[in-house]
HTML snippet that shows the backbone in 3Dmol.js (N, CA, C, O; Angstrom):
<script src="https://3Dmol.org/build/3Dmol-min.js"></script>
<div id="view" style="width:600px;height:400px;position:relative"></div>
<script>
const pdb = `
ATOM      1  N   UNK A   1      -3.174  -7.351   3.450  1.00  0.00           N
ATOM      2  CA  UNK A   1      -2.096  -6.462   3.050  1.00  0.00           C
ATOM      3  C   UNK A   1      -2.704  -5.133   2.595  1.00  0.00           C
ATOM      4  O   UNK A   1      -3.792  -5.270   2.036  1.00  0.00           O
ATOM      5  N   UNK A   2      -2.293  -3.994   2.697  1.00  0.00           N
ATOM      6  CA  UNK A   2      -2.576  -2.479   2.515  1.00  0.00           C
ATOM      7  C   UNK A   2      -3.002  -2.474   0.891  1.00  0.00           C
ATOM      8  O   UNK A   2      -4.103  -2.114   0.474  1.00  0.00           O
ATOM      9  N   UNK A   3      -1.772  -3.004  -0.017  1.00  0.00           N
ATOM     10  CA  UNK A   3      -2.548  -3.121  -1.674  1.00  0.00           C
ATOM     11  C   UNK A   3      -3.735  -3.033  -1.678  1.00  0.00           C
ATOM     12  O   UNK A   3      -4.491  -2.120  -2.013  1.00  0.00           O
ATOM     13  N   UNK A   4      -3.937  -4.272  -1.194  1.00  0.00           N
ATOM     14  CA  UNK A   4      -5.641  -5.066  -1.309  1.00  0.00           C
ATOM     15  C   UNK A   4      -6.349  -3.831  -0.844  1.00  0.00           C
ATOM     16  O   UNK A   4      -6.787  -3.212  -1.813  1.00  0.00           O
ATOM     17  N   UNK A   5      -6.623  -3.238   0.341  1.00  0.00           N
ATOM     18  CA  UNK A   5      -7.368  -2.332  -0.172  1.00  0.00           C
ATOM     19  C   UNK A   5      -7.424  -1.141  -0.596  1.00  0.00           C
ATOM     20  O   UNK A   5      -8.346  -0.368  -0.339  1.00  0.00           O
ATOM     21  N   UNK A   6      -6.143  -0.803  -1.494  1.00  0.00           N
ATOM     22  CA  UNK A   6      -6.205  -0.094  -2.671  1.00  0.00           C
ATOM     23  C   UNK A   6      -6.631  -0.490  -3.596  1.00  0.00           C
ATOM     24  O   UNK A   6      -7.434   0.190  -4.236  1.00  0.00           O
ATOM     25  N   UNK A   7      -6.338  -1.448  -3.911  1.00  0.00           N
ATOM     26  CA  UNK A   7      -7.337  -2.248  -5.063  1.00  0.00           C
ATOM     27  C   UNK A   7      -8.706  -2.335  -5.071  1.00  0.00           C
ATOM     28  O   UNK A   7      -9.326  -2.060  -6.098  1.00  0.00           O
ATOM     29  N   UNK A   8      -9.150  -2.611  -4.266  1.00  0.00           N
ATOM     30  CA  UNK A   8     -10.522  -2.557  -3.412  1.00  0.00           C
ATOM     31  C   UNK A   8     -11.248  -1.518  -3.508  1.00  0.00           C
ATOM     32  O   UNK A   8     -12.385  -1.659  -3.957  1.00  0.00           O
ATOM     33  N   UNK A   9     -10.789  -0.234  -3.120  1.00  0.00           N
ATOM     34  CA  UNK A   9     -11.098   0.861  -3.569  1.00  0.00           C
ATOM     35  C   UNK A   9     -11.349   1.421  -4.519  1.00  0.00           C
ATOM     36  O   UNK A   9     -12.325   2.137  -4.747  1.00  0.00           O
ATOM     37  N   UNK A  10     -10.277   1.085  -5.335  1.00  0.00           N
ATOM     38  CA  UNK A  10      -9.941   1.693  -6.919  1.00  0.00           C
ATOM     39  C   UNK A  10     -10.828   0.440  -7.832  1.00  0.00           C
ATOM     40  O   UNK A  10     -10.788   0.731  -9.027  1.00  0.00           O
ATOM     41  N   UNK A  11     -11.465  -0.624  -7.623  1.00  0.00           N
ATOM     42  CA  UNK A  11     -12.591  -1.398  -8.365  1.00  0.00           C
ATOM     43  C   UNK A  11     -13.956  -0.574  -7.764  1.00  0.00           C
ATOM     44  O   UNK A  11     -14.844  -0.281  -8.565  1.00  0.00           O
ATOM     45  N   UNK A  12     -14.049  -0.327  -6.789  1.00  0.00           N
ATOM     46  CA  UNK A  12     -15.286   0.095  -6.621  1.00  0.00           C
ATOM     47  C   UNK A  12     -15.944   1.364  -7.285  1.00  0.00           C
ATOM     48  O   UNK A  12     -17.075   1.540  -7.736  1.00  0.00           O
ATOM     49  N   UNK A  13     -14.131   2.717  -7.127  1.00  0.00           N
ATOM     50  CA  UNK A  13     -14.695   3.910  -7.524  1.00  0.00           C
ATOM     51  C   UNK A  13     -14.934   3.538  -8.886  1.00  0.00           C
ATOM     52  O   UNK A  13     -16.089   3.747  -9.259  1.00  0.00           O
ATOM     53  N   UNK A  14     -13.967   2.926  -9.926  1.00  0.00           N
ATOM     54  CA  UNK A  14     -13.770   2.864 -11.268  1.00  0.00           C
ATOM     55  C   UNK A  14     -14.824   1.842 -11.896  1.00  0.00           C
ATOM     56  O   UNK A  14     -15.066   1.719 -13.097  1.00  0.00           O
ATOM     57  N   UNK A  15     -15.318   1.236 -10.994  1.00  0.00           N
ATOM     58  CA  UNK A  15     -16.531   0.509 -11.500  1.00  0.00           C
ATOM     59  C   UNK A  15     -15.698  -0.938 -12.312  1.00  0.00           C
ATOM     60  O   UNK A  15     -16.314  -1.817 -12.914  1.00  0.00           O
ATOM     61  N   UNK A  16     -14.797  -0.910 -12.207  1.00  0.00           N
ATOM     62  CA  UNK A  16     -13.682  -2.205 -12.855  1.00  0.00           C
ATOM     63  C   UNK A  16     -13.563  -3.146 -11.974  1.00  0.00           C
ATOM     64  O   UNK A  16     -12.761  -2.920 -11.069  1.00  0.00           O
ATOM     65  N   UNK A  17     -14.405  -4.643 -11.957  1.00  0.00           N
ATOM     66  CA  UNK A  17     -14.352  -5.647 -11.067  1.00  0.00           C
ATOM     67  C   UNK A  17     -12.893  -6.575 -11.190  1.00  0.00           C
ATOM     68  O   UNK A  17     -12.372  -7.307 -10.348  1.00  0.00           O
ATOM     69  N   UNK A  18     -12.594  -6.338 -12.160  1.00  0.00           N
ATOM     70  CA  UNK A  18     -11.374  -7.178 -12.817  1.00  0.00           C
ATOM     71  C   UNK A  18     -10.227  -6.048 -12.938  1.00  0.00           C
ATOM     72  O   UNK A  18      -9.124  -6.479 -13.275  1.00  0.00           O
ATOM     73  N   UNK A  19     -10.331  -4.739 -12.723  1.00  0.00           N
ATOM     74  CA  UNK A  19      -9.160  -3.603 -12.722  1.00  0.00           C
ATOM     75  C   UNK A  19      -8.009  -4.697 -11.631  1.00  0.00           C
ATOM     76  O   UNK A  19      -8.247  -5.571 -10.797  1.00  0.00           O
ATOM     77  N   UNK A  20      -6.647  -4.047 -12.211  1.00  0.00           N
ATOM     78  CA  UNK A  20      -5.675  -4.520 -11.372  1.00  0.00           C
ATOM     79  C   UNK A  20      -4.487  -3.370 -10.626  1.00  0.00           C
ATOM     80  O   UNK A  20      -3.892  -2.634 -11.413  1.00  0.00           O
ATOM     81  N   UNK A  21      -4.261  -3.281  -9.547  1.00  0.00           N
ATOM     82  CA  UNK A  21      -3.230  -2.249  -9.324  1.00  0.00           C
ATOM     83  C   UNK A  21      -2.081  -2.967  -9.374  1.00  0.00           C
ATOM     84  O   UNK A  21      -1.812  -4.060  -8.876  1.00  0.00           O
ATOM     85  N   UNK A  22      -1.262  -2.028 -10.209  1.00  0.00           N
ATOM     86  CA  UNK A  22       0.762  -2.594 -10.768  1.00  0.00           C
ATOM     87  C   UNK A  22       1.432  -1.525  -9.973  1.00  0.00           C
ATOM     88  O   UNK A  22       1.221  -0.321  -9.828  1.00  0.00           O
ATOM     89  N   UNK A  23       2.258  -2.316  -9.535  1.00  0.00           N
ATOM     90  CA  UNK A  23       3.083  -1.241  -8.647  1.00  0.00           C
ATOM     91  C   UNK A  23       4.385  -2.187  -8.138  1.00  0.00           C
ATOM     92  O   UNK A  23       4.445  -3.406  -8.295  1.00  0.00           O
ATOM     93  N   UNK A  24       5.108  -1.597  -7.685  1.00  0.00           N
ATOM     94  CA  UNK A  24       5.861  -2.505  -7.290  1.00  0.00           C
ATOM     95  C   UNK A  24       6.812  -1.713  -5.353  1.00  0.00           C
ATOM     96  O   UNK A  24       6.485  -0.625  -4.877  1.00  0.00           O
ATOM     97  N   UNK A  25       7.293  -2.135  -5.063  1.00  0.00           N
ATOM     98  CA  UNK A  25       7.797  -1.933  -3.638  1.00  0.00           C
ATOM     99  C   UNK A  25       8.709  -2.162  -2.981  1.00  0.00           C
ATOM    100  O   UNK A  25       8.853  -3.372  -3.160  1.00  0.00           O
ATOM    101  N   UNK A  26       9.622  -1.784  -2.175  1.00  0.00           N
ATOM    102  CA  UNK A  26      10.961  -2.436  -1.684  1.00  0.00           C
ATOM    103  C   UNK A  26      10.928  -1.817  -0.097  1.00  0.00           C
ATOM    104  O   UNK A  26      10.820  -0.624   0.186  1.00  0.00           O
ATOM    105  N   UNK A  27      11.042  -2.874   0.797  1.00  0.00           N
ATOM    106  CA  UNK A  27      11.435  -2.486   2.125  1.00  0.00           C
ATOM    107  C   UNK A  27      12.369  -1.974   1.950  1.00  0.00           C
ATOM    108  O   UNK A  27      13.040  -2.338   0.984  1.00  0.00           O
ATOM    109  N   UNK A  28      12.866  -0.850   2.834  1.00  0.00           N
ATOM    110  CA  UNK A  28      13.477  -0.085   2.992  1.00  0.00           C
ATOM    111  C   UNK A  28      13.865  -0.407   4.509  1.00  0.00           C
ATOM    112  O   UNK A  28      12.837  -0.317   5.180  1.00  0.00           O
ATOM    113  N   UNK A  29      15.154  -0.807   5.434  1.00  0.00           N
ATOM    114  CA  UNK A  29      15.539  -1.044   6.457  1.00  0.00           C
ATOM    115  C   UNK A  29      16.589   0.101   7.377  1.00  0.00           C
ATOM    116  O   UNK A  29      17.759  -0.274   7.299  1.00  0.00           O
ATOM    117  N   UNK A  30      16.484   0.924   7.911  1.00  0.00           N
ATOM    118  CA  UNK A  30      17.759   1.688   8.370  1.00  0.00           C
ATOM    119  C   UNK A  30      17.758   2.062   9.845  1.00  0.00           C
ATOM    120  O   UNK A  30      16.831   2.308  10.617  1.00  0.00           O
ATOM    121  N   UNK A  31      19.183   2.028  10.013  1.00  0.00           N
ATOM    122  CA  UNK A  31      19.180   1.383  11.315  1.00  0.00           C
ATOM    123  C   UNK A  31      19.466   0.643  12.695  1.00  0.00           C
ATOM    124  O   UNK A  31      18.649  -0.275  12.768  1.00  0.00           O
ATOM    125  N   UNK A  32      19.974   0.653  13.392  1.00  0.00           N
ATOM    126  CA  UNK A  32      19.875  -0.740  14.319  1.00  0.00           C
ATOM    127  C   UNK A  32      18.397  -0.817  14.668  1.00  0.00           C
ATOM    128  O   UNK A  32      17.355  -0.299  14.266  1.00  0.00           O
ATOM    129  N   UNK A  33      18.920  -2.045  15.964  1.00  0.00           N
ATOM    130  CA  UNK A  33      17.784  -2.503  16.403  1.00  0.00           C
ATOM    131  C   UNK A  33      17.155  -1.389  17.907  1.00  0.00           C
ATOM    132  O   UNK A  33      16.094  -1.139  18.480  1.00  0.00           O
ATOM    133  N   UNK A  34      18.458  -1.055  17.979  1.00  0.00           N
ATOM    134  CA  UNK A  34      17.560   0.613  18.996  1.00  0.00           C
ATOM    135  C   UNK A  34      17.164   1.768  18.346  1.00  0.00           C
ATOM    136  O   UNK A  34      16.553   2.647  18.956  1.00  0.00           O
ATOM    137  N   UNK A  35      17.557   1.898  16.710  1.00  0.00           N
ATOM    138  CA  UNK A  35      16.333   2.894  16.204  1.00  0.00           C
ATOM    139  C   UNK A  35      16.138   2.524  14.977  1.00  0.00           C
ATOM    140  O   UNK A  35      16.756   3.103  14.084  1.00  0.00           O
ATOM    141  N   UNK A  36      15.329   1.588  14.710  1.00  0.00           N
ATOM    142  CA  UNK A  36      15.064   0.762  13.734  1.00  0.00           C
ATOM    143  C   UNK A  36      13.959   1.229  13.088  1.00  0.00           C
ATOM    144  O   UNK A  36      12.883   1.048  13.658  1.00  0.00           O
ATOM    145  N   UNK A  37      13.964   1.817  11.975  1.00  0.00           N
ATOM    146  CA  UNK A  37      13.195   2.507  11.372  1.00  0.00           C
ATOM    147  C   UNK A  37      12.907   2.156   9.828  1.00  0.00           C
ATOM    148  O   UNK A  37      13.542   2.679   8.912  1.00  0.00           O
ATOM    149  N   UNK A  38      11.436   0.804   9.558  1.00  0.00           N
ATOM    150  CA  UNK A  38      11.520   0.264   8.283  1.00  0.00           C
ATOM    151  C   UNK A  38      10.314   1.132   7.583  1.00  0.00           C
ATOM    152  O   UNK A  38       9.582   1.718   8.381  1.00  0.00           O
ATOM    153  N   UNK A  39      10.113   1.237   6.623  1.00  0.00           N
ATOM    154  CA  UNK A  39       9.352   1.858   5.681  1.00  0.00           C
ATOM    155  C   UNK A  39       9.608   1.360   4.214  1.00  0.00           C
ATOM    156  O   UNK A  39      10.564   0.679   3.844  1.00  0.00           O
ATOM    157  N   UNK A  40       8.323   1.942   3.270  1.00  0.00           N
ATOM    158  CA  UNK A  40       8.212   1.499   2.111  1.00  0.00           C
ATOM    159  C   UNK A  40       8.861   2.355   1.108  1.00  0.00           C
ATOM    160  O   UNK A  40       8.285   3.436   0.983  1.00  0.00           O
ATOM    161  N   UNK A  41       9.676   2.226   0.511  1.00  0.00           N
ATOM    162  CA  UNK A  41       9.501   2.767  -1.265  1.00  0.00           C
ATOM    163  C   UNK A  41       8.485   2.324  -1.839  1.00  0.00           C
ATOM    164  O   UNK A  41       8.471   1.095  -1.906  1.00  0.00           O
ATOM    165  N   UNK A  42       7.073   3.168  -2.565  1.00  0.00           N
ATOM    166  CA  UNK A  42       6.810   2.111  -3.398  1.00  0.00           C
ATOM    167  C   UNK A  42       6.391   3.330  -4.906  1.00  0.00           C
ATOM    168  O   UNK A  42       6.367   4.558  -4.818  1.00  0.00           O
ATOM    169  N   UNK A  43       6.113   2.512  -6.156  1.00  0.00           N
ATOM    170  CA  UNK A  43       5.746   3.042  -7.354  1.00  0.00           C
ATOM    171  C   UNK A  43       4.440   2.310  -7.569  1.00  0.00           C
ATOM    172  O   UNK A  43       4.451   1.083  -7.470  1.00  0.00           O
ATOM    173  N   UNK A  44       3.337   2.935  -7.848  1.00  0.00           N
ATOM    174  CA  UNK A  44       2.530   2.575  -7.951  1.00  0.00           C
ATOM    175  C   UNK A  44       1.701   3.380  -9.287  1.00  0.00           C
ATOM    176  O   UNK A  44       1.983   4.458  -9.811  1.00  0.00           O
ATOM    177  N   UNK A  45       0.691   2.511  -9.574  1.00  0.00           N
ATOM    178  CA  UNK A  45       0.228   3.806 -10.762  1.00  0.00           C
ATOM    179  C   UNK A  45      -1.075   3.981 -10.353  1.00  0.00           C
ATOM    180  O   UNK A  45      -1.754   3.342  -9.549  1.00  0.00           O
ATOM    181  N   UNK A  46      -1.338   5.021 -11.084  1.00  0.00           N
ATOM    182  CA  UNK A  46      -2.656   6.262 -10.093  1.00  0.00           C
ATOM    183  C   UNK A  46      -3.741   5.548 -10.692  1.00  0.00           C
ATOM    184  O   UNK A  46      -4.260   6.399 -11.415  1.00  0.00           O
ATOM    185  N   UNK A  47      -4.453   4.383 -10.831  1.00  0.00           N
ATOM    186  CA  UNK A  47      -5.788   3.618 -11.214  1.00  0.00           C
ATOM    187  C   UNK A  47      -5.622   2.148 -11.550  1.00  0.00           C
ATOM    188  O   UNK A  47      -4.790   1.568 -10.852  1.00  0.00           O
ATOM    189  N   UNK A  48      -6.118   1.569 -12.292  1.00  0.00           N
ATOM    190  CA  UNK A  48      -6.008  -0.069 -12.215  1.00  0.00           C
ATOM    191  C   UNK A  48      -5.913   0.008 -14.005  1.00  0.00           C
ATOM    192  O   UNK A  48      -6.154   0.930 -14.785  1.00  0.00           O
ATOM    193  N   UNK A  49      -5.507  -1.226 -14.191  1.00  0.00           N
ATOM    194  CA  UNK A  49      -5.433  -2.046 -15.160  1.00  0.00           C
ATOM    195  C   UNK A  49      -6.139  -2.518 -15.247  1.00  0.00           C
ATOM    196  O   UNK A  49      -6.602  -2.988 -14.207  1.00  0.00           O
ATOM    197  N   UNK A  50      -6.963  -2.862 -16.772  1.00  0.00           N
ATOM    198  CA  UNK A  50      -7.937  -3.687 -17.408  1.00  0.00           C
ATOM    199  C   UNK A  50      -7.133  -5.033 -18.040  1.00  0.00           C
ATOM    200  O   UNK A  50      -5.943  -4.972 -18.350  1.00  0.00           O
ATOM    201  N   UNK A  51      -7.816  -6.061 -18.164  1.00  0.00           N
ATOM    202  CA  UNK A  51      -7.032  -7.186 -18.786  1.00  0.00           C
ATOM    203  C   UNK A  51      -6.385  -7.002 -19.733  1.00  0.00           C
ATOM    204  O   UNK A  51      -5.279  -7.515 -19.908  1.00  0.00           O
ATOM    205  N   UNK A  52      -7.038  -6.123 -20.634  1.00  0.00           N
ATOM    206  CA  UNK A  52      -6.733  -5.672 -22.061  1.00  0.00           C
ATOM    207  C   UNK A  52      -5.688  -5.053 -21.702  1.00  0.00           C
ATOM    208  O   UNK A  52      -4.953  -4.863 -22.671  1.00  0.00           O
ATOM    209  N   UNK A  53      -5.156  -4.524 -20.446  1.00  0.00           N
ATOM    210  CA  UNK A  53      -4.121  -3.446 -20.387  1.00  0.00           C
ATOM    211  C   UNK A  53      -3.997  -2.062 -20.420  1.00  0.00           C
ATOM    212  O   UNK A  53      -2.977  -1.379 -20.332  1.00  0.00           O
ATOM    213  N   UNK A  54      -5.810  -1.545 -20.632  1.00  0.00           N
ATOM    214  CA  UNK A  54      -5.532  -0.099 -20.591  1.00  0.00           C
ATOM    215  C   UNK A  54      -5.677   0.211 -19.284  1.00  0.00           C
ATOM    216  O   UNK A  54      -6.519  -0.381 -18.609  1.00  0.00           O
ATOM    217  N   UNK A  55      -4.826   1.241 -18.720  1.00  0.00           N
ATOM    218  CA  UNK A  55      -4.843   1.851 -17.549  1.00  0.00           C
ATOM    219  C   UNK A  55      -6.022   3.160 -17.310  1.00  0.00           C
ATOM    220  O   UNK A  55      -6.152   4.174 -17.996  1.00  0.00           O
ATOM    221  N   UNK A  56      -6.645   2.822 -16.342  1.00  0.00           N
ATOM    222  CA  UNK A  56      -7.615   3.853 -15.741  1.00  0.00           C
ATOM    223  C   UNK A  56      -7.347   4.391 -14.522  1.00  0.00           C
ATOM    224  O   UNK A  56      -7.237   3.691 -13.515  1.00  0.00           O
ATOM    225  N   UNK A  57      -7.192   5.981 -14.524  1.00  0.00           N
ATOM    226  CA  UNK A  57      -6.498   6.876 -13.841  1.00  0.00           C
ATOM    227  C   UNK A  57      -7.802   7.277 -12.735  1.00  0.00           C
ATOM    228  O   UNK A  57      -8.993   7.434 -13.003  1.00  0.00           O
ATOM    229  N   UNK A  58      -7.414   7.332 -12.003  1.00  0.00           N
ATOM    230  CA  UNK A  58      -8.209   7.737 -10.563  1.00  0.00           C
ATOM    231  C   UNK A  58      -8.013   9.094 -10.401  1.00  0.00           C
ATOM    232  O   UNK A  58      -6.845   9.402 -10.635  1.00  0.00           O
ATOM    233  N   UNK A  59      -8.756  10.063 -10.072  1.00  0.00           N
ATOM    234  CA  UNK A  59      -8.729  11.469  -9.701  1.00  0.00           C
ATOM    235  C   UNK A  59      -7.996  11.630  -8.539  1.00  0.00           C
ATOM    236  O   UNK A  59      -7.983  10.966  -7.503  1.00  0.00           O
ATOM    237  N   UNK A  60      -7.208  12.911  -8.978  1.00  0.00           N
ATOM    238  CA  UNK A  60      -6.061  13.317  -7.619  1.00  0.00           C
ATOM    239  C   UNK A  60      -6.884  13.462  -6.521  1.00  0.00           C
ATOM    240  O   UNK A  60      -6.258  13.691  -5.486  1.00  0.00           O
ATOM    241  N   UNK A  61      -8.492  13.382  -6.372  1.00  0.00           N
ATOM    242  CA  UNK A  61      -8.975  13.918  -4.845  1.00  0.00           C
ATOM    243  C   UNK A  61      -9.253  12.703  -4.474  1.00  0.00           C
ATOM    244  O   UNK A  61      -9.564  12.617  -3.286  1.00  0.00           O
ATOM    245  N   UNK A  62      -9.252  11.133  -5.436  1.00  0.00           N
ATOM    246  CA  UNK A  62     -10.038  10.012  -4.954  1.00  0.00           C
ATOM    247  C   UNK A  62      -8.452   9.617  -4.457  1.00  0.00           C
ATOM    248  O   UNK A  62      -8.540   8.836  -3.510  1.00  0.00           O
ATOM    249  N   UNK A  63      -7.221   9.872  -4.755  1.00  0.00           N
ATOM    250  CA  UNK A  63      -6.182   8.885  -4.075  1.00  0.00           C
ATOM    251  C   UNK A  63      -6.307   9.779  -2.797  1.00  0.00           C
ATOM    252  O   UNK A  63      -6.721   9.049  -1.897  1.00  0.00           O
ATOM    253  N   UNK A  64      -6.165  10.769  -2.445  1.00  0.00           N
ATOM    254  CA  UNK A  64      -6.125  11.102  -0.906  1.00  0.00           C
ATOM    255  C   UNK A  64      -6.610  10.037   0.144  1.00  0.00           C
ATOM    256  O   UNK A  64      -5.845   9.684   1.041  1.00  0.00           O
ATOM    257  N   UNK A  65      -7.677   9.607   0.051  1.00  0.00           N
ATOM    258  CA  UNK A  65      -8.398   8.828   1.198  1.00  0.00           C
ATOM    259  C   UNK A  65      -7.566   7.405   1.155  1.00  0.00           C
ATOM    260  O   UNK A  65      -7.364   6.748   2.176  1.00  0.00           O
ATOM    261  N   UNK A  66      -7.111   7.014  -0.141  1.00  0.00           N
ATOM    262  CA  UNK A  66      -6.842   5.586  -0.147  1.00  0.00           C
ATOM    263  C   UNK A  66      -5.265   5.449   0.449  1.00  0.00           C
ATOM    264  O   UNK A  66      -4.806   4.451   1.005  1.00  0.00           O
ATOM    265  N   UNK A  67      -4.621   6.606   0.208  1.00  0.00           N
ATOM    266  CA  UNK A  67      -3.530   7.046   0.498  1.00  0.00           C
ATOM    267  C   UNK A  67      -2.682   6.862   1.994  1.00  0.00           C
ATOM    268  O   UNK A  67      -1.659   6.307   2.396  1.00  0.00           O
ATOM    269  N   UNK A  68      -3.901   7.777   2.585  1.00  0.00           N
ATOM    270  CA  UNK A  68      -4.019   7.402   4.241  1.00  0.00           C
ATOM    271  C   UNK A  68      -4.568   6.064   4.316  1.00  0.00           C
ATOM    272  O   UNK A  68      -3.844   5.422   5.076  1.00  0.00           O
ATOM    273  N   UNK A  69      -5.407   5.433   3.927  1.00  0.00           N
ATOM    274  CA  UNK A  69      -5.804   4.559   4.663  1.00  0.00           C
ATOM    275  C   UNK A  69      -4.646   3.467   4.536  1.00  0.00           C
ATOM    276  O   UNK A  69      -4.271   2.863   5.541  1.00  0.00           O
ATOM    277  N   UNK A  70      -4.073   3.219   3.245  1.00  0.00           N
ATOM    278  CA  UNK A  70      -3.033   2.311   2.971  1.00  0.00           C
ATOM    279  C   UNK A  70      -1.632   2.824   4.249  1.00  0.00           C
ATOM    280  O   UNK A  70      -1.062   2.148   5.105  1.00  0.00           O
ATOM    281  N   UNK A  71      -1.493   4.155   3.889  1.00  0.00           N
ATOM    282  CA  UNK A  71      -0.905   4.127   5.612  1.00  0.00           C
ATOM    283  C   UNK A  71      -1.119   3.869   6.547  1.00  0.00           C
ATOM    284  O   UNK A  71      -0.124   3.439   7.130  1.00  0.00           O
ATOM    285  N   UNK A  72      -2.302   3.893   7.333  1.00  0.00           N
ATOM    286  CA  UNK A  72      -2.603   3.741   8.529  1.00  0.00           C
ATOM    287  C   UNK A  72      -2.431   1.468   8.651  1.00  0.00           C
ATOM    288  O   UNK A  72      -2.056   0.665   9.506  1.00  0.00           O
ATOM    289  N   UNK A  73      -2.647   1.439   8.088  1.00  0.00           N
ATOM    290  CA  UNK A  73      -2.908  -0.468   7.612  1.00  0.00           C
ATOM    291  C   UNK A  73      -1.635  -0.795   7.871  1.00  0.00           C
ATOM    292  O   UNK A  73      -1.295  -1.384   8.897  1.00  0.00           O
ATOM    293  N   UNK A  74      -0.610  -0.323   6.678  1.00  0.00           N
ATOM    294  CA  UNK A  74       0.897  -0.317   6.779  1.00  0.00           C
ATOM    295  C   UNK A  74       1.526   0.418   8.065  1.00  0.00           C
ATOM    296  O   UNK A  74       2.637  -0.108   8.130  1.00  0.00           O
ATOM    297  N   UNK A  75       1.474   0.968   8.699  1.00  0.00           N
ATOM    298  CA  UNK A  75       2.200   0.764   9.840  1.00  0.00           C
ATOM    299  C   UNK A  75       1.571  -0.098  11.104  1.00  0.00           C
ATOM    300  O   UNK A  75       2.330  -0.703  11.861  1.00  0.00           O
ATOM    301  N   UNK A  76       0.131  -0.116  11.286  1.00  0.00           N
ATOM    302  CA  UNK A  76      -0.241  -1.231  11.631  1.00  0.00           C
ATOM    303  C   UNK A  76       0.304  -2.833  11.648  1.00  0.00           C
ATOM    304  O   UNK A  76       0.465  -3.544  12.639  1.00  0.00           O
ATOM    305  N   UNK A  77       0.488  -3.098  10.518  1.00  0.00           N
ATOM    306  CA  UNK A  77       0.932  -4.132   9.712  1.00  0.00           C
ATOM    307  C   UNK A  77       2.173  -4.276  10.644  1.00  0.00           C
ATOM    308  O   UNK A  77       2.199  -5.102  11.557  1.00  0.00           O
ATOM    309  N   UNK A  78       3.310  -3.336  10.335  1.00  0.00           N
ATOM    310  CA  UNK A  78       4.554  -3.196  11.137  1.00  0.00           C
ATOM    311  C   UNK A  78       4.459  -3.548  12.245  1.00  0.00           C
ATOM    312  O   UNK A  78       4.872  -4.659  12.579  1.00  0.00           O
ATOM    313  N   UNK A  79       3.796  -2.559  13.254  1.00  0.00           N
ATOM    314  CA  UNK A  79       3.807  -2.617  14.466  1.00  0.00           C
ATOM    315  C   UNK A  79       3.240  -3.934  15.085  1.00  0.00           C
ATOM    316  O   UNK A  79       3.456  -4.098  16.286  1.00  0.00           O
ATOM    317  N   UNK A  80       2.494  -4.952  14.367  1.00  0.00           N
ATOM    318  CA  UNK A  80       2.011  -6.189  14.940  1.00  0.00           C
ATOM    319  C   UNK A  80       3.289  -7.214  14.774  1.00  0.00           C
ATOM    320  O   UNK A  80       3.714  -7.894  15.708  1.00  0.00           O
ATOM    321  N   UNK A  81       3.894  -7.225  13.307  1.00  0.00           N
ATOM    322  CA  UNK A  81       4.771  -7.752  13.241  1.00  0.00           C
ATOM    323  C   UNK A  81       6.217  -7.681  13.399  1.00  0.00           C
ATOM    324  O   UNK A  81       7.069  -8.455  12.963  1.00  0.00           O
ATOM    325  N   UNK A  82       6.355  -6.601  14.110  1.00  0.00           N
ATOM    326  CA  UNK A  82       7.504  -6.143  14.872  1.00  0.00           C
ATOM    327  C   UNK A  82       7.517  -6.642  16.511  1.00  0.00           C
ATOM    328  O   UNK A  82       8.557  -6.761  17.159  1.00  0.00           O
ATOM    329  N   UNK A  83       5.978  -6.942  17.111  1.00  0.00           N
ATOM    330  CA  UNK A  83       6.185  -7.276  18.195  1.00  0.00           C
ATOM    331  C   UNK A  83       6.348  -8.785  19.035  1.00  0.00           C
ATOM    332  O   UNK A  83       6.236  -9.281  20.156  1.00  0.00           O
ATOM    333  N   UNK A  84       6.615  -9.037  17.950  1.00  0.00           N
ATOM    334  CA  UNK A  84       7.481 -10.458  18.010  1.00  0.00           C
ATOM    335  C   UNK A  84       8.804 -10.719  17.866  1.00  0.00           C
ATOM    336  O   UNK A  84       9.295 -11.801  18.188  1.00  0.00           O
ATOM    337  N   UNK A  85       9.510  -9.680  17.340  1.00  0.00           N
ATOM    338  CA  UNK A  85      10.994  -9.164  17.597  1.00  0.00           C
ATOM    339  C   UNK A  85      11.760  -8.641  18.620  1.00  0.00           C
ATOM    340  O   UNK A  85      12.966  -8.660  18.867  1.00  0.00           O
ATOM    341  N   UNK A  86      10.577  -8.066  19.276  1.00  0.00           N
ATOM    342  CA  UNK A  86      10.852  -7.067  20.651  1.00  0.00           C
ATOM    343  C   UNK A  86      10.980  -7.997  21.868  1.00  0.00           C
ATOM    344  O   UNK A  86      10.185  -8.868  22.222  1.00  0.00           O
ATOM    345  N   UNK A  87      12.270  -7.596  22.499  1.00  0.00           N
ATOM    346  CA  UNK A  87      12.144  -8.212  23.719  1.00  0.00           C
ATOM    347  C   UNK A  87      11.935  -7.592  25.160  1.00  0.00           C
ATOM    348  O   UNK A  87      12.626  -6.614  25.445  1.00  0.00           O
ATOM    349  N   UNK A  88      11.257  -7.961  25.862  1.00  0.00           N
ATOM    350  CA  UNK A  88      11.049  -7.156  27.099  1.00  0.00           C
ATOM    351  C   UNK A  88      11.401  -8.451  28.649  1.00  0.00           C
ATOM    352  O   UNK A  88      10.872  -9.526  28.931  1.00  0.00           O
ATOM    353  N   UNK A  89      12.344  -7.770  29.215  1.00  0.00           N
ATOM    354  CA  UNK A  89      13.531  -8.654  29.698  1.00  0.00           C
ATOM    355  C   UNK A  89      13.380  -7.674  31.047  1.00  0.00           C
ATOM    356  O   UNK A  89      14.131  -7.829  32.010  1.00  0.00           O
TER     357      UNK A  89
END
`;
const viewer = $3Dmol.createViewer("view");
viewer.addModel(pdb, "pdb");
viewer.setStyle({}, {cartoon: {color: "spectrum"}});
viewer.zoomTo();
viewer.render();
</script>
């Protein structure tokens, strides 16, 4: 899943093996099935969580990369599992 390697990321830059990313997400569906167009809402917060609960903030230039990459994954993601919906007749 795309999280994971935001998370992934954000332990490595922050040096936090146990950091956690909180966020939360909602498919978003609109549409038929001839222009079916799903995407994410999501809220997420800009670094990870320590057990203890304090939050550690990631620099606005370190989310850029993770940003895209969590996009590129996530529509990936889609497009594999969309093509089992598709019919070609």
């Amino acid at each position: 899943m795309p999280f994971l390697a935001l998370a992934k990321k954000g332990r490595t830059r922050l040096a936090l093996p146990d950091g956690k990313l909180e966020g939360i997400a909602a498919v978003h569906t609109f549409g038929d099935y001839l222009i079916f167009h799903p995407h994410l809402h999501v809220l997420a917060a800009n670094g990870l969580f320590t057990p203890d609960g304090h939050l550690h903030c990631m620099l606005a230039e370190d989310l850029d990369p993770g940003i895209e990459l969590f996009r590129r994954r996530q529509k990936n993601y889609w497009q594999s599992g969309l093509e089992s919906y598709v019919r070609v007749e």
